[in-house]
mmCIF file of the N, C-alpha and C atoms, coordinates in Angstrom:
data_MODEL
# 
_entry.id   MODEL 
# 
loop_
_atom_site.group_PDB 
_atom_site.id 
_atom_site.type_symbol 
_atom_site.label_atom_id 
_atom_site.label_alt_id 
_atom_site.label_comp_id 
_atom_site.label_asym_id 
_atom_site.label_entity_id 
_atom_site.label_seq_id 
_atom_site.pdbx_PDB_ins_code 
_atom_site.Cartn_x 
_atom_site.Cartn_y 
_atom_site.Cartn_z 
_atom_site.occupancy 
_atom_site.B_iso_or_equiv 
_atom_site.pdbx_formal_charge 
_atom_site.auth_seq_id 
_atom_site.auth_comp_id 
_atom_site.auth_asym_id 
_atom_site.auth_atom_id 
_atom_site.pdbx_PDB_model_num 
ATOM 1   N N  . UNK A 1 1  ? 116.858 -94.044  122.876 1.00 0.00 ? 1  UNK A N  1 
ATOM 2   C CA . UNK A 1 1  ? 115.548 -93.956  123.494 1.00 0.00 ? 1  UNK A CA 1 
ATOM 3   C C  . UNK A 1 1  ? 115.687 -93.241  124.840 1.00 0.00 ? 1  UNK A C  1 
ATOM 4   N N  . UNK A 1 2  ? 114.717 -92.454  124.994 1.00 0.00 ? 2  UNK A N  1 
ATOM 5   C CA . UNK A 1 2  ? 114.708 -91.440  126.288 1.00 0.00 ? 2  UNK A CA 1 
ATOM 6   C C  . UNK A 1 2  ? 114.450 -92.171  127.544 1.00 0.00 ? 2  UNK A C  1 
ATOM 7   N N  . UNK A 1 3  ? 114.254 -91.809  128.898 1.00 0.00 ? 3  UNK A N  1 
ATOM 8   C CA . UNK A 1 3  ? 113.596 -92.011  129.626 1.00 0.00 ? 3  UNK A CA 1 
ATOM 9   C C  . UNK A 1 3  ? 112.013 -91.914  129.687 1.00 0.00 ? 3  UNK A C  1 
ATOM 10  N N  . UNK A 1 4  ? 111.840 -90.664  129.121 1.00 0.00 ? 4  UNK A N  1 
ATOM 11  C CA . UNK A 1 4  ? 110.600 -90.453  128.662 1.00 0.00 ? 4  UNK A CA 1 
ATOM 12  C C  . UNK A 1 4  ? 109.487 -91.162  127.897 1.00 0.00 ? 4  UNK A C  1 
ATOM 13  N N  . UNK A 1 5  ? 110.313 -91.677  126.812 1.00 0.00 ? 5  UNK A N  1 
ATOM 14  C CA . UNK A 1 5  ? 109.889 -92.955  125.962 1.00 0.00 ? 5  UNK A CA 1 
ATOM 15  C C  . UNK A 1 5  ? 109.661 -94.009  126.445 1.00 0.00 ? 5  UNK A C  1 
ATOM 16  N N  . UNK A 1 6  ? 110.232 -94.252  127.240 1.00 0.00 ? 6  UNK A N  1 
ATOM 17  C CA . UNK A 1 6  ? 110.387 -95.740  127.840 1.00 0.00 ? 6  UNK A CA 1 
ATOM 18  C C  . UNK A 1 6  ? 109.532 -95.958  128.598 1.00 0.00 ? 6  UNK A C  1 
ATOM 19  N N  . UNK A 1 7  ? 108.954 -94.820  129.071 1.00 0.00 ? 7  UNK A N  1 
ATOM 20  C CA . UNK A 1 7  ? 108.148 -94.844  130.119 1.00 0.00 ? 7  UNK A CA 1 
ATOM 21  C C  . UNK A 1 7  ? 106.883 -95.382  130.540 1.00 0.00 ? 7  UNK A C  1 
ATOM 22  N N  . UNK A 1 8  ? 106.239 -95.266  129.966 1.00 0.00 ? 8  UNK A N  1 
ATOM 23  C CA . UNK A 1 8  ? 104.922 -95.979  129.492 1.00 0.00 ? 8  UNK A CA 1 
ATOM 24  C C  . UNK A 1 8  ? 104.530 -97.135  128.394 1.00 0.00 ? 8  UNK A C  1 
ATOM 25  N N  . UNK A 1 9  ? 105.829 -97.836  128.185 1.00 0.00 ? 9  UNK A N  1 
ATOM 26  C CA . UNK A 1 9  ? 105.815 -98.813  127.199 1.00 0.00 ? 9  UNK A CA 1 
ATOM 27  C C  . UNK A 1 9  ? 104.598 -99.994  127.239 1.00 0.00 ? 9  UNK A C  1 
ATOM 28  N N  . UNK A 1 10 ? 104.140 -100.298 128.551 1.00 0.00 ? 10 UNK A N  1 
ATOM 29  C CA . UNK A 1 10 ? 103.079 -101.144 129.055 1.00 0.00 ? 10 UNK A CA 1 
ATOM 30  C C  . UNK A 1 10 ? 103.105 -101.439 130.491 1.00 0.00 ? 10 UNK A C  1 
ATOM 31  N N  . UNK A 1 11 ? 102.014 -100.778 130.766 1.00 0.00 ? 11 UNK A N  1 
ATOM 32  C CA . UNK A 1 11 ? 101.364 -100.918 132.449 1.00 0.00 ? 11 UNK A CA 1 
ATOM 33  C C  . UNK A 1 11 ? 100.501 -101.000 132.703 1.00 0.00 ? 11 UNK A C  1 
ATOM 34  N N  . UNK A 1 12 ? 100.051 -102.396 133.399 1.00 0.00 ? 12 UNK A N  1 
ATOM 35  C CA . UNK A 1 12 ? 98.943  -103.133 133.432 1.00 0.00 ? 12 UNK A CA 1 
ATOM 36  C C  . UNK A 1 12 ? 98.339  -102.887 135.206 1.00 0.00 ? 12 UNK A C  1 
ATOM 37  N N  . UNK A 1 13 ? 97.886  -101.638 135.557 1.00 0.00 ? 13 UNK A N  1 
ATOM 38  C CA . UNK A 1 13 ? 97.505  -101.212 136.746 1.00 0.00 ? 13 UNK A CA 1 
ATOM 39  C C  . UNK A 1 13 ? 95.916  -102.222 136.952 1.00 0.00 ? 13 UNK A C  1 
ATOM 40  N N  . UNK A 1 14 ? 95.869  -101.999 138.151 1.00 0.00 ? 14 UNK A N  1 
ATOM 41  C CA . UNK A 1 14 ? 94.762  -103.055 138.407 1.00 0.00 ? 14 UNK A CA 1 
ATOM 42  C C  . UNK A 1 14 ? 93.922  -103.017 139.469 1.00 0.00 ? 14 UNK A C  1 
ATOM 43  N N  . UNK A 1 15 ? 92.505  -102.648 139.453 1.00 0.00 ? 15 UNK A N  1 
ATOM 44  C CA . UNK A 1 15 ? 91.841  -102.575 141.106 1.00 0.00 ? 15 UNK A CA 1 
ATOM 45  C C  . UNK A 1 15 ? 90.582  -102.649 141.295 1.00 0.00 ? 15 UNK A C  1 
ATOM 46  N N  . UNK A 1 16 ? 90.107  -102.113 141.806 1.00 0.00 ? 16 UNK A N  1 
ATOM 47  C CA . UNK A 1 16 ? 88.203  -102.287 141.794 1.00 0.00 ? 16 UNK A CA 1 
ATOM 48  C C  . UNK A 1 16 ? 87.800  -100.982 141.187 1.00 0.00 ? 16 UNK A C  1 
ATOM 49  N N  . UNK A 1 17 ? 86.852  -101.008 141.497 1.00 0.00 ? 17 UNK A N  1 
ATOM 50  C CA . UNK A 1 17 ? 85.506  -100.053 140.301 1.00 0.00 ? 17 UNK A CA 1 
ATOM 51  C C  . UNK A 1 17 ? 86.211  -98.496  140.621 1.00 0.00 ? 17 UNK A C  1 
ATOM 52  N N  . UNK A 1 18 ? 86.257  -98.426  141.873 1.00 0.00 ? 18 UNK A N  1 
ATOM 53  C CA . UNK A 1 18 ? 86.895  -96.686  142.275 1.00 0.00 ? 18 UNK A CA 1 
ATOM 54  C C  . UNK A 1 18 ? 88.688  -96.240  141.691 1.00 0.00 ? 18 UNK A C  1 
ATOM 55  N N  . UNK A 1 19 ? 89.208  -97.517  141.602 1.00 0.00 ? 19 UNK A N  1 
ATOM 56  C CA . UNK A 1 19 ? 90.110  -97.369  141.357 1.00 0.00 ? 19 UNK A CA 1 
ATOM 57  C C  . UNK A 1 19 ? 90.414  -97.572  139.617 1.00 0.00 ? 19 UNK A C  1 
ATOM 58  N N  . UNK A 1 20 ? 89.428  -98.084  138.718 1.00 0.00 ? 20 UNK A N  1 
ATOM 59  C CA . UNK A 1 20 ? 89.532  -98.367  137.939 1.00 0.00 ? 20 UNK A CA 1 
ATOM 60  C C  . UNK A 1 20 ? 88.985  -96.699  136.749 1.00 0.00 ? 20 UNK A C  1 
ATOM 61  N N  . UNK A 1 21 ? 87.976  -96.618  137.700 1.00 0.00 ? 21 UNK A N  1 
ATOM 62  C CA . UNK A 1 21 ? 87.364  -95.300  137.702 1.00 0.00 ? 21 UNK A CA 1 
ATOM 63  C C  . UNK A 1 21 ? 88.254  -93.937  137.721 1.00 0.00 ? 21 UNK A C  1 
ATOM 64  N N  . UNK A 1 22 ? 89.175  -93.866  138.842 1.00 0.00 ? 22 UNK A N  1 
ATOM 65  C CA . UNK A 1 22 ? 90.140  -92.902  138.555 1.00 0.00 ? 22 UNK A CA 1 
ATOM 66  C C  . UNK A 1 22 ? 90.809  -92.642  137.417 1.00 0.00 ? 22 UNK A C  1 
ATOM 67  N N  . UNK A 1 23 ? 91.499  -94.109  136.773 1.00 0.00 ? 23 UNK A N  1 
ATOM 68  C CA . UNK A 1 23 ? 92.197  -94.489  135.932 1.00 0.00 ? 23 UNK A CA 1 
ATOM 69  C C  . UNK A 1 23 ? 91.779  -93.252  135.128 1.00 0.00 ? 23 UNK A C  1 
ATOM 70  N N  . UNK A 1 24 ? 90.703  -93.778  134.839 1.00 0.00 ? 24 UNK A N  1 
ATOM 71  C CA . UNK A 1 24 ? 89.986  -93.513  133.369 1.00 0.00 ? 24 UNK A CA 1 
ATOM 72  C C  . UNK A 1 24 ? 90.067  -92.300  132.943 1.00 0.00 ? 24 UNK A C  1 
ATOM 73  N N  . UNK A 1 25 ? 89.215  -91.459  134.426 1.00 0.00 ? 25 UNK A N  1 
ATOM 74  C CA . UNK A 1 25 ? 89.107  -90.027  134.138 1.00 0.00 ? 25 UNK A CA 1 
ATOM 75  C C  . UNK A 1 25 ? 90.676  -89.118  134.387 1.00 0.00 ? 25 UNK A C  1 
ATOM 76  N N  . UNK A 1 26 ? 91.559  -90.226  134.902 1.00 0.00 ? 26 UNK A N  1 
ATOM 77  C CA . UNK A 1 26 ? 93.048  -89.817  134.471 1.00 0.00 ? 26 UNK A CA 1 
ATOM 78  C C  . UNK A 1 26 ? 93.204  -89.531  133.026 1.00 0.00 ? 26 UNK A C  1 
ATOM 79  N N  . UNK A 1 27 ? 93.235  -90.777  132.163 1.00 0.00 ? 27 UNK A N  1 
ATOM 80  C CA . UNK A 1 27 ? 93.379  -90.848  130.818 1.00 0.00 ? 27 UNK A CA 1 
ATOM 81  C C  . UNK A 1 27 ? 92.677  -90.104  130.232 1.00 0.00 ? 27 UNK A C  1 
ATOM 82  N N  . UNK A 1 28 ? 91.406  -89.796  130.432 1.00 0.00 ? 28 UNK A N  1 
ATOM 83  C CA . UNK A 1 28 ? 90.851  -88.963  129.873 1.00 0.00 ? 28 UNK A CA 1 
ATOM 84  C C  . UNK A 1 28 ? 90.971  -87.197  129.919 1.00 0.00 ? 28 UNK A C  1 
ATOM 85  N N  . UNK A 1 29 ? 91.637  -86.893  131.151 1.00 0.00 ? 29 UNK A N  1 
ATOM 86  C CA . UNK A 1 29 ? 91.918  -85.956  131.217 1.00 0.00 ? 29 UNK A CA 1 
ATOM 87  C C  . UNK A 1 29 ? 93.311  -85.463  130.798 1.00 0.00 ? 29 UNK A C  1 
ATOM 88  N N  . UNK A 1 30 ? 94.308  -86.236  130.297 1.00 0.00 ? 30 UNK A N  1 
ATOM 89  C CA . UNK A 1 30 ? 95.091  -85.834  129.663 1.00 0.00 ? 30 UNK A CA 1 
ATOM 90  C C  . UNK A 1 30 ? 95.401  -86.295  128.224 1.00 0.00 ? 30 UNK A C  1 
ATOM 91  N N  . UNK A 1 31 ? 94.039  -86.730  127.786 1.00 0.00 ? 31 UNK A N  1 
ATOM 92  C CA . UNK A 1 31 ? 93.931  -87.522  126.725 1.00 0.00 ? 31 UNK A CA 1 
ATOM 93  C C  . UNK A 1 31 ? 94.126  -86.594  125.121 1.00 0.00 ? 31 UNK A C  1 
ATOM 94  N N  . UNK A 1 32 ? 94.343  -85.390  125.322 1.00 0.00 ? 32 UNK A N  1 
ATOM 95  C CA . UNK A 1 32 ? 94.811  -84.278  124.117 1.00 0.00 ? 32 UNK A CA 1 
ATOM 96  C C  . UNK A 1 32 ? 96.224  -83.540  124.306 1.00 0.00 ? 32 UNK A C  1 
ATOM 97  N N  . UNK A 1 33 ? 97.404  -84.609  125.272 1.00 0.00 ? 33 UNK A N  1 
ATOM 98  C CA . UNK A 1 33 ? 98.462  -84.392  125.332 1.00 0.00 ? 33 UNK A CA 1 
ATOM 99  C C  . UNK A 1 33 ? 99.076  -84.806  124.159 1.00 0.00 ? 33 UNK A C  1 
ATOM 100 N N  . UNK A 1 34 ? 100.334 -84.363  123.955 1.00 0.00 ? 34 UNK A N  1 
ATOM 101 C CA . UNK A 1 34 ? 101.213 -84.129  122.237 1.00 0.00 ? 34 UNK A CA 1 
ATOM 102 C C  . UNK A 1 34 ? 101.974 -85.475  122.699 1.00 0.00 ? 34 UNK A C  1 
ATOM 103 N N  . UNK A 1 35 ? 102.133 -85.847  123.725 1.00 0.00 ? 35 UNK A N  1 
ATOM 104 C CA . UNK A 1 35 ? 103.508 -87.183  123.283 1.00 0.00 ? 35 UNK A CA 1 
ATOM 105 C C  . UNK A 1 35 ? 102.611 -88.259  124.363 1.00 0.00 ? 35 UNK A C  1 
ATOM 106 N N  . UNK A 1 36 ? 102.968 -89.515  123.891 1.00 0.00 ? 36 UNK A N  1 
ATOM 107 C CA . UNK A 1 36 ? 102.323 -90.497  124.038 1.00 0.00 ? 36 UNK A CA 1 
ATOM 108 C C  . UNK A 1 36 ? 102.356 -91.121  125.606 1.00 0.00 ? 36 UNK A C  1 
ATOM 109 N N  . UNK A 1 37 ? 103.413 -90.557  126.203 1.00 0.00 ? 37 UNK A N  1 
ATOM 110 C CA . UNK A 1 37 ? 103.683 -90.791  127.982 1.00 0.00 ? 37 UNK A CA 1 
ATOM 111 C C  . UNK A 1 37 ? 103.061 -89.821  128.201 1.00 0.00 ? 37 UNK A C  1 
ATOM 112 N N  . UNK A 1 38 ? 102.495 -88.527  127.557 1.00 0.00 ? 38 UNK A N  1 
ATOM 113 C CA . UNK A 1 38 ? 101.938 -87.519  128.704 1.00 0.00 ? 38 UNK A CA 1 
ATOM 114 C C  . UNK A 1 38 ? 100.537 -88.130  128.292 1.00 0.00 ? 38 UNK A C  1 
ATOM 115 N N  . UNK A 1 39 ? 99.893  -88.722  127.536 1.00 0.00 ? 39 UNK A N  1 
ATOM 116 C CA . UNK A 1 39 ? 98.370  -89.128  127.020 1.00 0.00 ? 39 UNK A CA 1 
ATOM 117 C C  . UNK A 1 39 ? 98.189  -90.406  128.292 1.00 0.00 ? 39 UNK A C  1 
ATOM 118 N N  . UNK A 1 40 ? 99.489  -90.764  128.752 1.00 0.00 ? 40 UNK A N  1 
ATOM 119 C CA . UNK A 1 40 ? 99.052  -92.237  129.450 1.00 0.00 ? 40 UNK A CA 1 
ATOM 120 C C  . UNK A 1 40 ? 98.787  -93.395  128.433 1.00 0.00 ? 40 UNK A C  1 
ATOM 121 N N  . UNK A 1 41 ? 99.459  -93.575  127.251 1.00 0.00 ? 41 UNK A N  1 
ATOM 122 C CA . UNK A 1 41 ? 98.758  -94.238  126.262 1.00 0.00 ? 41 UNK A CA 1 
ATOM 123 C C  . UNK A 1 41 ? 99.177  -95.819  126.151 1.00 0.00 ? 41 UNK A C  1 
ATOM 124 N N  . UNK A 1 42 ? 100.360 -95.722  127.560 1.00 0.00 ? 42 UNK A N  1 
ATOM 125 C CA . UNK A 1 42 ? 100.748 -97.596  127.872 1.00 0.00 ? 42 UNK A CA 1 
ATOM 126 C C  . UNK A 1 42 ? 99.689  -97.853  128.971 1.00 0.00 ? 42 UNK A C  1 
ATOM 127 N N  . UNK A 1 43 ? 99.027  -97.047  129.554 1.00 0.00 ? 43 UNK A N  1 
ATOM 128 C CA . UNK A 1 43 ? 97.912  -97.746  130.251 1.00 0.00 ? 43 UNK A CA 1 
ATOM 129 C C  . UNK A 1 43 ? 97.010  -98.982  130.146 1.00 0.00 ? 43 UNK A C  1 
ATOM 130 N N  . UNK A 1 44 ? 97.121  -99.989  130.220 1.00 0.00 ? 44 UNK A N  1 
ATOM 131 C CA . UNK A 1 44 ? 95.981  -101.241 129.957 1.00 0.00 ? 44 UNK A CA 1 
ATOM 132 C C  . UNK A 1 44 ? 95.989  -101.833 131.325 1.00 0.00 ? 44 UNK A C  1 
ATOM 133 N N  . UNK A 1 45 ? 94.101  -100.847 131.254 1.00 0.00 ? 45 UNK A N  1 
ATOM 134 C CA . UNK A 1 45 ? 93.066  -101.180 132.955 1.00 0.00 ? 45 UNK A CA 1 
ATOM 135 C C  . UNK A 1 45 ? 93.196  -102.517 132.931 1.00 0.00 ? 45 UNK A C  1 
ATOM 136 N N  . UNK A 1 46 ? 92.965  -103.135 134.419 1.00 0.00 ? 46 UNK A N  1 
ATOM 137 C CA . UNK A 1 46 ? 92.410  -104.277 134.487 1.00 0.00 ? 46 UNK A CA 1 
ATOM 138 C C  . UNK A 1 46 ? 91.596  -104.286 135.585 1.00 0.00 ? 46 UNK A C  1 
ATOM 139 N N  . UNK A 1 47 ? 90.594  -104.710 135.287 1.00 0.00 ? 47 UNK A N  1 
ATOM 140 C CA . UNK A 1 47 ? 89.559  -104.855 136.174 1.00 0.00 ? 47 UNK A CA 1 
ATOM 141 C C  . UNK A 1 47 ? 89.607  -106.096 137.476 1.00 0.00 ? 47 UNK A C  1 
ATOM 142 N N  . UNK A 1 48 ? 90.248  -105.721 138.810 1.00 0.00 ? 48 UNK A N  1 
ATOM 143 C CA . UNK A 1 48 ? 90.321  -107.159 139.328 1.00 0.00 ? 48 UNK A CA 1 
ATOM 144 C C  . UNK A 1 48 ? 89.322  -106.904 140.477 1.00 0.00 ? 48 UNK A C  1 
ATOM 145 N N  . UNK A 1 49 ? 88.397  -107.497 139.956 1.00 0.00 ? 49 UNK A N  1 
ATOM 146 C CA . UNK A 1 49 ? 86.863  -107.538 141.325 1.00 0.00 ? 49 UNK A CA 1 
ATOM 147 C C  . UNK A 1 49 ? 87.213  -109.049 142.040 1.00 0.00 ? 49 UNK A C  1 
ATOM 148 N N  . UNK A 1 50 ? 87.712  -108.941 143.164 1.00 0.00 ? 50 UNK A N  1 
ATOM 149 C CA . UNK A 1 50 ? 88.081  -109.379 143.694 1.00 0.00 ? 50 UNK A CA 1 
ATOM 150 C C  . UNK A 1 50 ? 86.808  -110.283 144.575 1.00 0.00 ? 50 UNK A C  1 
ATOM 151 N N  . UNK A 1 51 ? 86.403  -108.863 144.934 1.00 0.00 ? 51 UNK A N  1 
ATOM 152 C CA . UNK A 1 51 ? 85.193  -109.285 146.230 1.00 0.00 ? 51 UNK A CA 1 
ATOM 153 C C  . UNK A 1 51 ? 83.875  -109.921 145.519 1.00 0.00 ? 51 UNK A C  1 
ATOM 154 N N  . UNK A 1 52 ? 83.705  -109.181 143.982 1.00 0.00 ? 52 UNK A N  1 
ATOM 155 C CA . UNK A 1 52 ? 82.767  -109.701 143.690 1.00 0.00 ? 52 UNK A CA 1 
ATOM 156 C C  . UNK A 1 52 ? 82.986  -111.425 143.542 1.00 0.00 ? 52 UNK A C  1 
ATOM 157 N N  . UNK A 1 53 ? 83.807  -111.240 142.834 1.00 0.00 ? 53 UNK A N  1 
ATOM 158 C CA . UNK A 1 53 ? 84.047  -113.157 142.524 1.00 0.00 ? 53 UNK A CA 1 
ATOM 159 C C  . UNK A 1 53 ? 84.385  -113.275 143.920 1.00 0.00 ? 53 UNK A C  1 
ATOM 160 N N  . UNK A 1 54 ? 84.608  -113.059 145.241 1.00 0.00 ? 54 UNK A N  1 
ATOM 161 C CA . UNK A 1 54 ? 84.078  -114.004 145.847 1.00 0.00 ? 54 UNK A CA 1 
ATOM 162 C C  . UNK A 1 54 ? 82.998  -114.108 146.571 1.00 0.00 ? 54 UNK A C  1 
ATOM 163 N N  . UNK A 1 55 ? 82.091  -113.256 146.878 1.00 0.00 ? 55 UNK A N  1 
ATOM 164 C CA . UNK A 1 55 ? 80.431  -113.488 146.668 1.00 0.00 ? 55 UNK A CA 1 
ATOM 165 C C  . UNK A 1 55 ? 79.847  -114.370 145.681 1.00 0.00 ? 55 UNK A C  1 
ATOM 166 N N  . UNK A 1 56 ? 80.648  -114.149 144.939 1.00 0.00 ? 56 UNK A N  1 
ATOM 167 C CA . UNK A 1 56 ? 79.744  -115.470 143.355 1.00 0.00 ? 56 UNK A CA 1 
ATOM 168 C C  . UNK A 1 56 ? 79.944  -116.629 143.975 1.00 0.00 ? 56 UNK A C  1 
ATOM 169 N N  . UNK A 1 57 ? 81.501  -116.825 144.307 1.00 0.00 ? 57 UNK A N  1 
ATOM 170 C CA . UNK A 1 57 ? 81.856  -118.375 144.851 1.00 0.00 ? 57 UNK A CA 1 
ATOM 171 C C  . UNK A 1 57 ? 81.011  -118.822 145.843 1.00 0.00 ? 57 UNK A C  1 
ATOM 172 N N  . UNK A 1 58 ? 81.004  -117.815 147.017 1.00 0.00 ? 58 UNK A N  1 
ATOM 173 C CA . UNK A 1 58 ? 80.230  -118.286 148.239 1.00 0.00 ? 58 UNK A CA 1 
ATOM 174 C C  . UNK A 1 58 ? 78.740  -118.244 147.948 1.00 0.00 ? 58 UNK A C  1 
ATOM 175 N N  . UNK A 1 59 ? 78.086  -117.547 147.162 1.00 0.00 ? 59 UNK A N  1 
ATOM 176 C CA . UNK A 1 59 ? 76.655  -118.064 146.627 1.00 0.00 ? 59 UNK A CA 1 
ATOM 177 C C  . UNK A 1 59 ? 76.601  -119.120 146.234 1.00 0.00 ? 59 UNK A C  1 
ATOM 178 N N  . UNK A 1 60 ? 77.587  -119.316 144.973 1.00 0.00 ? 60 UNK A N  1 
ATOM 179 C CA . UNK A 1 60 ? 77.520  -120.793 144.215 1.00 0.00 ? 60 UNK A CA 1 
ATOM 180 C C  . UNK A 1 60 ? 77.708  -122.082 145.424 1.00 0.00 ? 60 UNK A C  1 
ATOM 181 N N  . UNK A 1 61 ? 78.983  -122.006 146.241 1.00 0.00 ? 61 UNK A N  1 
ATOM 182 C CA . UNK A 1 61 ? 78.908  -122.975 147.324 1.00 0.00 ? 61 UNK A CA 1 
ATOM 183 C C  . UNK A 1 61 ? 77.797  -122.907 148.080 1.00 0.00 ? 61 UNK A C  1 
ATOM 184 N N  . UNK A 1 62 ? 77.414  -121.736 148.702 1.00 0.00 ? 62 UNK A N  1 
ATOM 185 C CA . UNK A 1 62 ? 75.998  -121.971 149.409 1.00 0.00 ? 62 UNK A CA 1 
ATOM 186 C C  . UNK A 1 62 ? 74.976  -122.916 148.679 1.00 0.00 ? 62 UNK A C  1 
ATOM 187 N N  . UNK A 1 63 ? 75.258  -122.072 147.162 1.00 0.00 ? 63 UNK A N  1 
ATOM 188 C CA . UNK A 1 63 ? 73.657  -123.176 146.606 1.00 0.00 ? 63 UNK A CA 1 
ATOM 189 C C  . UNK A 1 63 ? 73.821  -124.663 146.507 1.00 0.00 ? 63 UNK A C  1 
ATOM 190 N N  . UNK A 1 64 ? 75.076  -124.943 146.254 1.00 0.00 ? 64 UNK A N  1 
ATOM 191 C CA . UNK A 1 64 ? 75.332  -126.536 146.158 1.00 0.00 ? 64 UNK A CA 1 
ATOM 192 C C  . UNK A 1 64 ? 75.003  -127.055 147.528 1.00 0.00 ? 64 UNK A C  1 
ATOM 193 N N  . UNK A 1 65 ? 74.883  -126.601 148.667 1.00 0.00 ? 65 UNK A N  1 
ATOM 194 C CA . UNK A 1 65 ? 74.719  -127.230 149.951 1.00 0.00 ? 65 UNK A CA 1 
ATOM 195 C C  . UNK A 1 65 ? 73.074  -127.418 149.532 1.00 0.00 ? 65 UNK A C  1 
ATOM 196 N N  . UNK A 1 66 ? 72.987  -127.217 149.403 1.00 0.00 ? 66 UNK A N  1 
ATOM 197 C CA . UNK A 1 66 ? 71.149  -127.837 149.425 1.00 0.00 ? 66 UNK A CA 1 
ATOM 198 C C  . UNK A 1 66 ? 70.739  -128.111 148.761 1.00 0.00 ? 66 UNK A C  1 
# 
């Protein structure tokens, strides 16, 4: 097995909407490459909204105060 191969076996990158966003139109832009590390094809996004869940929390705690 190459270096090459190995390369993209699974990578679980992770960030907010702009960053998740890049991702994409990464993958997508090399998404008619011939071997499976140049397609990006171990890529699996994860979406970590950070800020949003914690606005949810601090709403939800706000609302329980009253």
């Amino acid at each position: 097995m190459t270096i090459s191969q190995k390369f993209f076996t699974r990578y679980n990158p992770g960030g907010d909407h702009l960053t998740i966003k890049c991702a994409i139109n990464a993958v997508n832009a090399v998404g008619d490459a011939d071997k499976p590390y140049e397609r990006l094809q171990g890529l699996v996004l994860k979406h970590e909204d950070f800020h949003c869940e914690m606005n949810f929390l601090q709403v939800t705690n706000f609302v329980q105060k009253f």
